[in-house]
C-alpha positions in Angstrom: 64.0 131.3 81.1 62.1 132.9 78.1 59.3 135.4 78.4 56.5 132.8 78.5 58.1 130.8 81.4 58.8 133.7 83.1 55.2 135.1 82.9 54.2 131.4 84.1 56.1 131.6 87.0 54.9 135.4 87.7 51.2 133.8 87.5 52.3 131.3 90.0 53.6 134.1 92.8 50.2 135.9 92.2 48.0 132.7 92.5 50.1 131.6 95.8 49.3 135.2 97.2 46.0 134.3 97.3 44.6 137.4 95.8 46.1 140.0 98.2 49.6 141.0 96.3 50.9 143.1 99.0 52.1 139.8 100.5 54.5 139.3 97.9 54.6 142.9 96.4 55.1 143.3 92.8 56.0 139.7 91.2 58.3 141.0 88.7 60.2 142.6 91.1 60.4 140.0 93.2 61.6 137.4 90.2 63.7 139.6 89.6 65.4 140.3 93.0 65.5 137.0 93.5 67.5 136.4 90.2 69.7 138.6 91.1 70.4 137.7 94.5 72.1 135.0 92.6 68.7 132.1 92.3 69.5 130.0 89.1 66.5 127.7 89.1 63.0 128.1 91.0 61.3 125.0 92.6 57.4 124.6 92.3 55.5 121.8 93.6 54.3 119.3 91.1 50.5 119.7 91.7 48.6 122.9 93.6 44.8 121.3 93.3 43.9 124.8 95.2 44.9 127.2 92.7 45.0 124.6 89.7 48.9 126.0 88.8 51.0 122.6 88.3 55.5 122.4 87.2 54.3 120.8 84.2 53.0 124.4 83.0 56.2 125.3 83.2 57.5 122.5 80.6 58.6 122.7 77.4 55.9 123.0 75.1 56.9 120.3 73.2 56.5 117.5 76.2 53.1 118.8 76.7 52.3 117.6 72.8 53.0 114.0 73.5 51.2 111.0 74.0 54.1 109.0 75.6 53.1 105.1 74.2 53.7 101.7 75.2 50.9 99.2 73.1 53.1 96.4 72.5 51.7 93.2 73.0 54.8 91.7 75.2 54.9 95.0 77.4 55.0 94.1 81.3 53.8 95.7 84.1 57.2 97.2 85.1 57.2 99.2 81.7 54.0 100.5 82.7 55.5 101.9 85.9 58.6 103.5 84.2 56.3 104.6 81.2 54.4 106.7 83.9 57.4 107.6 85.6 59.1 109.0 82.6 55.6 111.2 81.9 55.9 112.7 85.7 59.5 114.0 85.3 58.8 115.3 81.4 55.2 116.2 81.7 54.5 114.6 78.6 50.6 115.7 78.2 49.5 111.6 78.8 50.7 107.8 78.7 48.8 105.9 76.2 48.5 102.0 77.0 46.8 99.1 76.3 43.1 98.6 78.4 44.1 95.9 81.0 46.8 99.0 82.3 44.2 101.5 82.5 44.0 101.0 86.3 47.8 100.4 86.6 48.2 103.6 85.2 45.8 106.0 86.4 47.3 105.0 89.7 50.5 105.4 89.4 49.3 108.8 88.1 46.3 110.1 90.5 46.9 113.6 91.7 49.0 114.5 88.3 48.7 116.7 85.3 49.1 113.7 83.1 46.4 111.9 81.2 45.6 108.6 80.4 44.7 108.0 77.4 44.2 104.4 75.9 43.0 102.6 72.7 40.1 101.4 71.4 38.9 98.3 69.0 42.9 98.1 68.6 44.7 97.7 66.1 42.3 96.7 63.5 39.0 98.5 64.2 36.8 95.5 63.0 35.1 95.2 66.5 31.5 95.4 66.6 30.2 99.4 67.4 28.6 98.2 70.6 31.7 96.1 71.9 33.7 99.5 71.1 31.0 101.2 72.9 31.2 98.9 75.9 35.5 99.0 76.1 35.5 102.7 75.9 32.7 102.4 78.8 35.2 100.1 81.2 38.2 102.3 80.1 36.7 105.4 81.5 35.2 103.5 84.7 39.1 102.5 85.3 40.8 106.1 84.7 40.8 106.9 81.2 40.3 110.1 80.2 41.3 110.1 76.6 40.3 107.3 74.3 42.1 106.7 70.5 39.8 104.6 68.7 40.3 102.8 65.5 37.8 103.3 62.5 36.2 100.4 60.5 39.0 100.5 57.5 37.1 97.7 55.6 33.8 99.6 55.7 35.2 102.8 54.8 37.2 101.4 51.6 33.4 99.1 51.2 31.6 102.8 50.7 29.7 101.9 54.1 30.3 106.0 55.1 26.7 106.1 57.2 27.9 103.0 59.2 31.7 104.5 60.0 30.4 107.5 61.1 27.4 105.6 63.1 30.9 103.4 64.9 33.0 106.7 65.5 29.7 108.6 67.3 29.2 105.4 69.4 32.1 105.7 71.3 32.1 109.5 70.7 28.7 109.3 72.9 30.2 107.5 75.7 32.6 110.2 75.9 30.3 113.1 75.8 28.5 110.6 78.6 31.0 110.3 80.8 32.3 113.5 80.4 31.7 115.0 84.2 34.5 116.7 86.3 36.9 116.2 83.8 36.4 115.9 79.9 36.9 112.4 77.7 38.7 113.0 74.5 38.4 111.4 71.8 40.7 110.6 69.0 40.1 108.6 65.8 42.8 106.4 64.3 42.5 106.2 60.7 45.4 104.1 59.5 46.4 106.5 56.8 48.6 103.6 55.3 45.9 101.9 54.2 43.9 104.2 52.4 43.5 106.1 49.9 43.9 110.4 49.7 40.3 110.5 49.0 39.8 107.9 51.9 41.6 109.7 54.3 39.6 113.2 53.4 36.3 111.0 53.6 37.2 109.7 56.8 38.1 112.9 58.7 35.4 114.5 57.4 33.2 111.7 58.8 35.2 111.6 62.2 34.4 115.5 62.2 30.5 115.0 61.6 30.7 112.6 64.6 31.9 115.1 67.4 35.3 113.7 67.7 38.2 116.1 69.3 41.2 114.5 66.9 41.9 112.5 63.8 45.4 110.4 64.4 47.4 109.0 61.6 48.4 105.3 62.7 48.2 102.5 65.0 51.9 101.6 64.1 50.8 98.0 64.0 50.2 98.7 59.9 52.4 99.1 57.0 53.8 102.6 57.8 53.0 105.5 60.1 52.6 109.2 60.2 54.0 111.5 56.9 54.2 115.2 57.4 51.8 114.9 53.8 49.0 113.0 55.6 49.1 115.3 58.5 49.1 118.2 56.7 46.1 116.8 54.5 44.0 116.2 57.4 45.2 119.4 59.0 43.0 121.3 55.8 40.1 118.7 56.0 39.3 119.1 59.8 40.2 122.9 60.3 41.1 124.1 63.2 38.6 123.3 65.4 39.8 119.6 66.1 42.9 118.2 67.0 45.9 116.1 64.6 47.6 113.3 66.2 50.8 112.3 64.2 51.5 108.7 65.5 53.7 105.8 64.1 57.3 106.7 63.3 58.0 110.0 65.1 61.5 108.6 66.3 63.6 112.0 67.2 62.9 115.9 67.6 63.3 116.7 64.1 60.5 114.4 63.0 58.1 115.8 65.8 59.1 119.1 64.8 58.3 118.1 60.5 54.6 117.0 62.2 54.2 120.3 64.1 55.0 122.4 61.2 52.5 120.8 58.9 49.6 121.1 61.5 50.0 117.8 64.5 48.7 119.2 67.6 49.3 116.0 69.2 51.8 113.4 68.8 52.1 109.6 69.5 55.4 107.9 70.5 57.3 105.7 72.1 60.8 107.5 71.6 59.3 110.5 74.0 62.5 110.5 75.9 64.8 110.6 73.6 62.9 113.1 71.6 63.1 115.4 74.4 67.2 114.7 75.0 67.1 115.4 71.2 68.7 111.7 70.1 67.0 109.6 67.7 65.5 106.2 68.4 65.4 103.1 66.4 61.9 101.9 67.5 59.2 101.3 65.3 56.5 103.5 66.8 
């Protein structure tokens, strides 16, 4: 146990006192008695809605970075159900999934830590603004709470800047909508593959001007994924006031690591669990 999970834990015995400490005395002390009374491992219930502590604030910081994926076209509804399993025992910070699981998902999840996040105008972003508008619309109404959208690429690399920003806003304004009891995130997939340095500058500078919280790399239905360059290129553009999603080829602990280091705050993947175990995975995304 380092010092910041022991200083989680400590916060946990005061919140459970309920404000009057003598109850519990000094919670140092008491970790530390209880240590030494021979305790190897504490037990903490997975979700305290009364004093908003949860065990997943007691995860590794790392599992609280990823977007745990499943957007294949052939993925069933039992992959749903052991995507959202995996996220409850790693506390991975949401499962990303295709709309029509939405539901499945927030289900399976209701009374958890973990978001769901899905994806919008996928994976090409050549939708019209309004139908983007109206599918981030039904994703919240079903349980999302954190929707990856996918930029126009043709009218960015047509010069049509006015009229990507105008497409990001329109689903950044359902968010800031819908936005009630808990917040809707947004995150705009760029498809770094496809464009251009300049393009990719231009295009987190117009996601930026359009109140999003994150750029994100990749779809990782296109021609390559994440590179520690592009994330480290957006990283400058946006600052530090929005979020960078790495997505599309983080495969193993080293690579999520490389993205950390050059400024992901977020990162997209299907190879969550063996990331975690420290293995690497053969997958694409």
């Amino acid at each position: 146990m380092d010092h910041a999970e022991k200083e989680r834990l400590i916060q946990r015995l005061l919140s459970e006192s309920v404000g009057d400490q003598s109850r519990v005395g000094d919670p140092h002390r008491v970790l530390e008695g209880i240590k030494r009374a021979g305790a190897a491992r504490f037990g903490v219930s997975a979700y305290r809605p009364d004093n908003g502590f949860s065990a997943c604030d007691l995860a590794p910081p790392l599992a609280r970075m990823i977007d745990h994926t499943a957007l294949k076209p052939e993925t069933t509804e039992e992959q749903i159900r052991q995507l959202c399993e995996d996220a409850r025992k790693y506390c991975f910070a949401s499962v990303c999934v295709n709309p029509c699981y939405v539901q499945l998902a927030s289900t399976l999840l209701r009374g958890s830590p973990i978001a769901v996040c899905t994806v919008i105008g996928f994976p090409l972003g050549a939708s019209r603004s309004a139908t983007k508008a109206r599918e981030a619309e039904t994703a919240v109404d079903d349980g999302a709470t954190e929707l990856d959208m996918v930029i126009n690429v043709g009218f960015l690399k047509s010069g049509r800047y006015e009229a990507v920003e105008a497409d990001i806003a329109a689903v950044v304004e359902v968010a800031h909508r819908r936005s009630r009891s808990t917040r809707i995130i947004t995150k705009v997939i760029l498809e770094t593959a496809l464009l251009t340095d300049e393009e990719k500058v231009i295009a987190s500078v117009l996601a930026k001007n359009a109140g999003a919280d994150f750029v994100k790399t990749s779809t990782g239905f296109s021609s390559g994924g994440a590179t520690a360059a592009d994330v480290a290129l957006m990283r400058r553009v946006v600052g530090p006031e929005m979020g960078v999603k790495a997505s599309g080829g983080v495969r193993s602990q080293s690579d999520a690591e490389t993205m950390i280091a050059h400024g992901a705050t977020r990162l997209g993947a299907s190879a969550s669990v063996q990331i975690m175990k420290g293995l690497t995975s053969s997958g694409s995304y």
